[in-house]
C-alpha positions in Angstrom: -9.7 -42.8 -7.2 -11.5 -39.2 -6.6 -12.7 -37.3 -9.1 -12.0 -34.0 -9.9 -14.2 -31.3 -11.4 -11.9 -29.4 -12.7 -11.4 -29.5 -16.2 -7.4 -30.7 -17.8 -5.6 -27.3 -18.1 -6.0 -27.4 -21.9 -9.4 -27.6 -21.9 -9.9 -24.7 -19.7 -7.9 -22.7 -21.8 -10.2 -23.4 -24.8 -13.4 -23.4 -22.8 -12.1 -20.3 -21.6 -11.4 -18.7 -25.3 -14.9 -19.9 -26.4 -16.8 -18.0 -23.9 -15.2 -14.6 -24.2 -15.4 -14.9 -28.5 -19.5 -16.1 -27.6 -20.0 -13.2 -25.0 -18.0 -10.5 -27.7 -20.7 -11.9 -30.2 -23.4 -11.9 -27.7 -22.6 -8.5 -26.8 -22.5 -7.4 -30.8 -25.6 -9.0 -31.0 -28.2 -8.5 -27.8 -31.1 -9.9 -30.2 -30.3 -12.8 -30.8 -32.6 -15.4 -29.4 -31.4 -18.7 -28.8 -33.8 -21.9 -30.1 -31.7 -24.0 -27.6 -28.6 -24.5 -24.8 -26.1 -26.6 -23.5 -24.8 -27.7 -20.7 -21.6 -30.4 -20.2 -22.8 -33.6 -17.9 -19.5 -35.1 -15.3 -19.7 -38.0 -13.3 -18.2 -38.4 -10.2 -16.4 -41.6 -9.4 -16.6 -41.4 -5.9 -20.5 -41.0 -5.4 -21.7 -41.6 -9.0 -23.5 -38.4 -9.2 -23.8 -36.8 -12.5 -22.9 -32.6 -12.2 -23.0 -29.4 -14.3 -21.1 -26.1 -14.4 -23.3 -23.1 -14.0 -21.8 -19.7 -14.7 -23.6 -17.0 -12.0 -23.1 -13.9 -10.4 -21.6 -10.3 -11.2 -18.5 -11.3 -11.8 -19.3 -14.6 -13.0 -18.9 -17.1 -11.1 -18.6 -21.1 -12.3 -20.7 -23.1 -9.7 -20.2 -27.1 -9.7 -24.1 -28.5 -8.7 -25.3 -32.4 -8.7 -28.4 -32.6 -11.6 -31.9 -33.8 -10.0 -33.9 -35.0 -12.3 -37.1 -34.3 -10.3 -35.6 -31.5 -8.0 -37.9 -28.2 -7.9 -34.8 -25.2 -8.2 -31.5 -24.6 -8.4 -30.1 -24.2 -4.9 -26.8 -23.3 -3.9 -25.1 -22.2 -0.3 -23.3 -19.6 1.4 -25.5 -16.8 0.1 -25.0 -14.8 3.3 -21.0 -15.5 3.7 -19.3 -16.4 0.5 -21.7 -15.8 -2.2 -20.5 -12.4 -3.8 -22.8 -10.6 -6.5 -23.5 -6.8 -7.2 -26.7 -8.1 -9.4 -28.2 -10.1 -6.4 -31.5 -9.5 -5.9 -33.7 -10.8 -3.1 -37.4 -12.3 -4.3 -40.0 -10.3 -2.3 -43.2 -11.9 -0.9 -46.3 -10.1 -2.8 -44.3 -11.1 -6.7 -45.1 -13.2 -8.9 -42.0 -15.4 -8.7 -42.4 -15.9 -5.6 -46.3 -17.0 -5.5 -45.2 -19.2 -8.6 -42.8 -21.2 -6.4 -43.6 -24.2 -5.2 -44.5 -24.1 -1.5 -43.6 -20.7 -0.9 -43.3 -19.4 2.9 -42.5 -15.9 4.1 -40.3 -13.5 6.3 -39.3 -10.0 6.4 -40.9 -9.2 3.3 -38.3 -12.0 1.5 -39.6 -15.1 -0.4 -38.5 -18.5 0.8 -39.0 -22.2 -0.5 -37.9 -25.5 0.5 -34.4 -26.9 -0.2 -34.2 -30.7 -0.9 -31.2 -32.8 -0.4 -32.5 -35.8 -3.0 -29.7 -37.5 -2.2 -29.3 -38.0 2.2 -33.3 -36.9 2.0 -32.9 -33.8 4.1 -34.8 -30.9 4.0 -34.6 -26.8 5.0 -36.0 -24.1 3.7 -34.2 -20.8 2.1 -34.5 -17.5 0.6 -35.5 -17.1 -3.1 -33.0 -15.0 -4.6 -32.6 -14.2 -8.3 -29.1 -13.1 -9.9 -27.1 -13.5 -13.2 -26.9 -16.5 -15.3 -24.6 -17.3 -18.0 -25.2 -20.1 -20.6 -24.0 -21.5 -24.1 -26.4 -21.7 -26.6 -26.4 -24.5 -29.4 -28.1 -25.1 -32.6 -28.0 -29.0 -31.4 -24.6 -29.8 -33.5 -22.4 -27.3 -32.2 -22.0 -25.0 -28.6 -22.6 -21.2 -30.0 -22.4 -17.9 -28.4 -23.1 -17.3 -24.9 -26.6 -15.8 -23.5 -27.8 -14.3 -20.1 -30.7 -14.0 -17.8 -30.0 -11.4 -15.6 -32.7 -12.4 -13.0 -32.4 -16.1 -12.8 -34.2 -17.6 -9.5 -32.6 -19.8 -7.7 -32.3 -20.9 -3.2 -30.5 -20.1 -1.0 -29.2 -23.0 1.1 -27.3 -23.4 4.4 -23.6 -25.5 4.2 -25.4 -28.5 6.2 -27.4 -29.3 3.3 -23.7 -30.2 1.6 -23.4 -33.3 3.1 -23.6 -36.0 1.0 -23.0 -34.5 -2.2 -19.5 -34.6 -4.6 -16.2 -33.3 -3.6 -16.4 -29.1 -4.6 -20.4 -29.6 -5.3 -22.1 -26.1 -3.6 -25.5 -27.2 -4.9 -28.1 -29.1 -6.9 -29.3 -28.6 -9.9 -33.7 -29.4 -10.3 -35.0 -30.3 -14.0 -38.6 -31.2 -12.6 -41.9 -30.4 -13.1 -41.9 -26.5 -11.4 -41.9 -23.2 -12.7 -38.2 -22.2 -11.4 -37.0 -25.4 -12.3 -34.0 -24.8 -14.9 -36.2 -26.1 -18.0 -38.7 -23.8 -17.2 -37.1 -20.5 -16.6 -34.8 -21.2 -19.8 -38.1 -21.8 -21.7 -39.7 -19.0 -20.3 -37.0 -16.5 -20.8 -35.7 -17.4 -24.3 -39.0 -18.2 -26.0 -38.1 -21.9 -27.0 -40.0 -25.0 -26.3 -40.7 -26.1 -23.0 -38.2 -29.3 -23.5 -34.9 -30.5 -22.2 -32.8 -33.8 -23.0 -30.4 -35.3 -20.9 -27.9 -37.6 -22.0 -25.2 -39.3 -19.6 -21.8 -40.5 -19.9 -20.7 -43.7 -18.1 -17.6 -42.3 -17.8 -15.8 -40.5 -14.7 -13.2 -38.8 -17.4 -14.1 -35.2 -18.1 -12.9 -36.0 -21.3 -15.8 -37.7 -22.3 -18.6 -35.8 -20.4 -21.9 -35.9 -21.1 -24.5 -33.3 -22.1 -27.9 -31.5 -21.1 -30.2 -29.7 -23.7 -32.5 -27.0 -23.4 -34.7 -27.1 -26.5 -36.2 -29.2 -28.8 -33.7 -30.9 -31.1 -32.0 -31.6 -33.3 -29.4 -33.6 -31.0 -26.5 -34.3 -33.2 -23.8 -36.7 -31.9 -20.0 -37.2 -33.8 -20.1 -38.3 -36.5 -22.8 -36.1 -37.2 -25.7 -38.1 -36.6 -29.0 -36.4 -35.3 -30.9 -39.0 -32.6 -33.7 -36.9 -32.9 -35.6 -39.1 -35.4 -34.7 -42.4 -33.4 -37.0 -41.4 -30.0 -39.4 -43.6 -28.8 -42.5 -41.7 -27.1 -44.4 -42.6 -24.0 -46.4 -40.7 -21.5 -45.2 -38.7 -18.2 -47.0 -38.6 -15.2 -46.9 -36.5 -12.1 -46.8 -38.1 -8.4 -49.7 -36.6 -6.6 -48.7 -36.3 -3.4 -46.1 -33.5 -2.3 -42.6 -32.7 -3.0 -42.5 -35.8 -5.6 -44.9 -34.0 -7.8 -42.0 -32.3 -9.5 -40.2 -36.0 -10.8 -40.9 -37.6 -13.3 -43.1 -40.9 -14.0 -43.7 -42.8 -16.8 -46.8 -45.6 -17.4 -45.0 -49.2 -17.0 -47.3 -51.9 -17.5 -45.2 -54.8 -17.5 -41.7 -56.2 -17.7 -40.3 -58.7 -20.6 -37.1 -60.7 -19.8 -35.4 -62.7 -23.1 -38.8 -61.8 -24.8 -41.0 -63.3 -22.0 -43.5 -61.5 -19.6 -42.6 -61.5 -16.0 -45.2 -62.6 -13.5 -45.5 -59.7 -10.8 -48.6 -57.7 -9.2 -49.0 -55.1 -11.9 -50.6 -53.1 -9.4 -48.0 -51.7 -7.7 -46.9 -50.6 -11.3 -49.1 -47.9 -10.6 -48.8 -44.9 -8.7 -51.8 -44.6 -6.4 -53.5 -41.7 -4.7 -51.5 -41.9 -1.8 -48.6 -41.2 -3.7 -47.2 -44.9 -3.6 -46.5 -47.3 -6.4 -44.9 -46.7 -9.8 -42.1 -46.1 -11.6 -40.0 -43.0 -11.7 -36.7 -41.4 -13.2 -34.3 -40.7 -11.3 -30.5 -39.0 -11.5 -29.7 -39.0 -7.9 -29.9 -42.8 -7.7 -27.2 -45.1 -8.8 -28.9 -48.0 -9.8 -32.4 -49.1 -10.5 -34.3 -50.2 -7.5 -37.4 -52.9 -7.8 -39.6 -53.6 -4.8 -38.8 -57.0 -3.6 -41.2 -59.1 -5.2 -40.7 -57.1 -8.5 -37.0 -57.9 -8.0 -36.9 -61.6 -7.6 -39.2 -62.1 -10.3 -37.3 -60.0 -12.6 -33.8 -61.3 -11.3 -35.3 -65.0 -11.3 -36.2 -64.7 -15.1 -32.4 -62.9 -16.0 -30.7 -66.0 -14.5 -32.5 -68.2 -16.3 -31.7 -67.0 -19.0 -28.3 -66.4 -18.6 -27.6 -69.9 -17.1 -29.3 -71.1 -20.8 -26.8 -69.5 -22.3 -23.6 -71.6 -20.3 -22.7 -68.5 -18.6 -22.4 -68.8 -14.7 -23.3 -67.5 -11.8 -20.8 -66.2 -9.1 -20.7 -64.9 -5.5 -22.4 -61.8 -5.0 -20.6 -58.2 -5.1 -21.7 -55.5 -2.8 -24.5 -53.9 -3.3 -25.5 -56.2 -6.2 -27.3 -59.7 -5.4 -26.5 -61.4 -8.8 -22.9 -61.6 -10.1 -21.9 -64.2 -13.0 -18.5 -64.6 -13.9 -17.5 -63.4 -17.7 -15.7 -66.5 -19.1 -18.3 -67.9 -21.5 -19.9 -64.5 -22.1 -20.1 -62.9 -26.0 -19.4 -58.7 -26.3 -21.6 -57.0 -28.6 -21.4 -53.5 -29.2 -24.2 -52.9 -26.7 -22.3 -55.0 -24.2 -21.9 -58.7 -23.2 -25.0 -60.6 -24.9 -27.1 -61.7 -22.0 -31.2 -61.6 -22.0 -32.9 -57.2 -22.7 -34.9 -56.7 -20.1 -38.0 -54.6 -21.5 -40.1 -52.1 -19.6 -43.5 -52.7 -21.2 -45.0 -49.0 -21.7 -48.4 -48.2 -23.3 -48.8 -51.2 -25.1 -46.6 -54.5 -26.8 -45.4 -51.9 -29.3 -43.7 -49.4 -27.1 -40.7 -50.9 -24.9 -37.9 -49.2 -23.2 -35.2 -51.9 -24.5 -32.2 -52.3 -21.4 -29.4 -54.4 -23.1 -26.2 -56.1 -21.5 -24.5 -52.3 -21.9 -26.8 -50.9 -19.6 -28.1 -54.2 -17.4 -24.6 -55.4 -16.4 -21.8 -53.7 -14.1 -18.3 -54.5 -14.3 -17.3 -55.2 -11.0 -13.6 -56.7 -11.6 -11.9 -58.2 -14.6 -13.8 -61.2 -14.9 -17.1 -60.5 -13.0 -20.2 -58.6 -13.8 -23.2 -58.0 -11.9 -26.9 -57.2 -12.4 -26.9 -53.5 -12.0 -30.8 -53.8 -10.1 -31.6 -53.5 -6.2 -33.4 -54.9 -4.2 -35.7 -51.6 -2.6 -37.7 -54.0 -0.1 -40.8 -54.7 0.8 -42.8 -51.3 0.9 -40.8 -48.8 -0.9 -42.9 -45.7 -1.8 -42.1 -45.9 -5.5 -42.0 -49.4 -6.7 -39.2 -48.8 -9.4 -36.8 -46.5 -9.2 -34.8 -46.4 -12.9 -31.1 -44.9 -11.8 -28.5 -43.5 -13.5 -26.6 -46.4 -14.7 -29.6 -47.6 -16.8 -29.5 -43.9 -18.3 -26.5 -44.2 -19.5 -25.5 -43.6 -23.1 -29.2 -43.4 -23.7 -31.0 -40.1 -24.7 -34.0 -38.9 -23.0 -36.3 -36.4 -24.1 -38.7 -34.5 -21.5 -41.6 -32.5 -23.1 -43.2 -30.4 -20.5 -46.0 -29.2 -22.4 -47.4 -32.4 -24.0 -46.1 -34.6 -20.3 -44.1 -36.8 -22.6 -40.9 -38.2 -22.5 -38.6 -39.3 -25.9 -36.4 -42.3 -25.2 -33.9 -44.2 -27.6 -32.1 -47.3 -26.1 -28.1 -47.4 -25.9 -27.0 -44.7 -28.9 -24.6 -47.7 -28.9 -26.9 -49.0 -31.6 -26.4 -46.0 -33.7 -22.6 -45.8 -33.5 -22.6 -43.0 -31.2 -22.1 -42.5 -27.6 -23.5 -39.6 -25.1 -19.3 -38.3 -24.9 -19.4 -37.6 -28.5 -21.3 -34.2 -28.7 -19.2 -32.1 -30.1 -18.3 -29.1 -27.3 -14.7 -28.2 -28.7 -16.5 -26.4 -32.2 -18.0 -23.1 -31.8 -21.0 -21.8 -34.5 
């Protein structure tokens, strides 16, 4: 069934109410400074990207963009043919935005960087532009009034770069580690923490999206239960070699099954000098991905454990390799009750906990499968964690200190990523 990204009538109405009372207060009030912002998170059921809304241009415009994790900029097309603006500016060569930029080339006088398509891995290069951006504040419980940066840089991409990406998507939407990423130029402009949390809905309903701060917390969930205090902290590391610098890596040193270490080569755990090796977060990839010998050992210790527990094991379900059938299997409320497969960070004490909720993809009635790939046997990055292992979990990204805030399934706390409250205006 295809998804669509526009929202049920009634919600646009409201949506749509909200943002002219938070501009009319905005306007009342041009000092007010924001400690944080809020975004709404869809996902698409065709492609299982995960997109945003951002409100640009003079008149504003509402631009549907896939979110990158590790992408350097928002990008978006059709500057030169459909993209209409009276407060478009171009970025010139000899300014400081433009020498900030990652990689920055130049023409004419008029700034360009590269363009990444994260997801078909094709690359261009456009202008650097800067223009009006529109954005809901929050106080972490509640959406508040709306605030603008009037000169918010973003590229300018050809159509081509399209392909690949959801239905009505003109863009993508970088979080990583640059200084015209989103997280940075919100930081930078509203004086707040250099911090953003991401936390993603399973579900392809835009009734139950899910939701993207700016800012440090609190991040309060229905029934009015702040997270915050529940985040587990682990280190963030930068990919030396090119483009990846901007994504995000975190320190695993091994991988628990049902409670027991896996044997694998730790060293490809780590990412090495060539760029190779370790393991990163990612938004544009579906599922996690192992390298192969990762994989079977990790998939060889799951099955075991399952088959102890009289469940069994069925054909497997494209793209998945393991499958087991759901007749003898328990639900929990963090999904069916099979072995938690731990990601072993700086020591015994620190684990990122998957559970059945997040390990196991429904695939038909009565059959689930492991929700891990194969990636071969010489990926660049040996572990890839994807969306679906996101999931209902909140992650915390501190730029300034390179750490990152994890809880495991909000499931455990009676919550969900859907249930931030977006209908209630401060």
């Amino acid at each position: 069934m295809a998804f669509s990204l526009r929202f049920p009538l009634f919600s646009s109405i409201l949506l749509l109410l909200l943002l002219l009372t938070s501009l009319s207060e905005a306007k009342s009030n041009p000092t007010f400074h924001p400690n944080g912002l809020v975004l709404p998170i869809s996902k698409d059921a065709s492609t299982l990207q995960y997109l945003t809304s951002i409100n640009q241009r003079t008149p504003l415009v509402s631009v549907n963009v896939v979110l990158d994790l590790g992408g350097q900029s928002l990008w978006v097309v059709d500057c030169q043919k459909g993209y209409k603006s009276s407060s478009y500016r171009h970025t010139h060569c000899n300014s400081s935005q433009c020498h900030s930029a990652p990689n920055p080339s130049c023409k004419n006088n008029i700034c360009s960087v590269i363009i990444d398509n994260t997801i078909t891995h094709t690359i261009t290069t456009g202008n650097l532009g800067k223009d009006v951006v529109s954005i809901q504040s929050t106080d972490g419980s509640n959406p508040g009034q709306v605030v603008t940066i009037p000169h918010f840089l973003f590229a300018c991409a050809p159509t081509f770069i399209l392909n690949g990406l959801a239905s009505g998507a003109k863009g993508m939407a970088g979080l990583g580690q640059t200084s015209i990423s989103l997280p940075t130029q919100f930081a930078t402009d509203f004086k707040f923490q250099k911090k953003f949390a991401i936390c993603l809905s399973s579900s392809t309903s835009t009734a139950y999206n899910g939701v993207l701060f700016f800012g440090d917390g609190p991040y309060k969930f229905l029934p009015d239960i702040d997270v915050s205090p529940y985040l587990t902290y682990t280190r963030l590391y930068k990919n030396p070699v090119g483009s990846s610098s901007s994504e995000y890596f975190i320190g695993v040193k091994s991988i628990k099954v049902n409670e027991q270490v896996v044997l694998l080569n730790t060293k490809l755990l780590s990412i090495h000098k060539n760029g190779h090796g370790g393991t990163k977060i990612s938004t544009v990839t579906p599922y996690t991905v192992m390298e192969s010998s990762i994989y079977k050992a990790v998939t060889r210790a799951f099955i075991k454990g399952v088959e102890s527990r009289n469940i069994t094991r069925v054909d497997a379900v494209s793209p998945f390799g393991i499958c087991f059938s759901t007749k003898n299997m328990v639900s929990t409320r963090v999904g069916y009750g099979v072995p938690t497969i731990d990601l072993v960070l700086q020591n015994e004490n620190v684990a990122w906990s998957i559970v059945g909720i997040n390990s196991l993809v429904q695939v038909s009635n009565d059959v689930v499968c492991l929700g891990f790939l194969d990636g071969g046997s010489k990926p660049k990055t040996s572990i890839v964690i994807g969306g679906y292992q996101l999931e209902n979990n909140l992650l915390q990204f501190d730029l300034t200190k390179s750490e990152l805030g994890f809880t495991s399934s909000l499931s455990f706390f009676q919550t969900a990523c859907p249930d931030f409250n977006f209908t209630s205006s401060v």
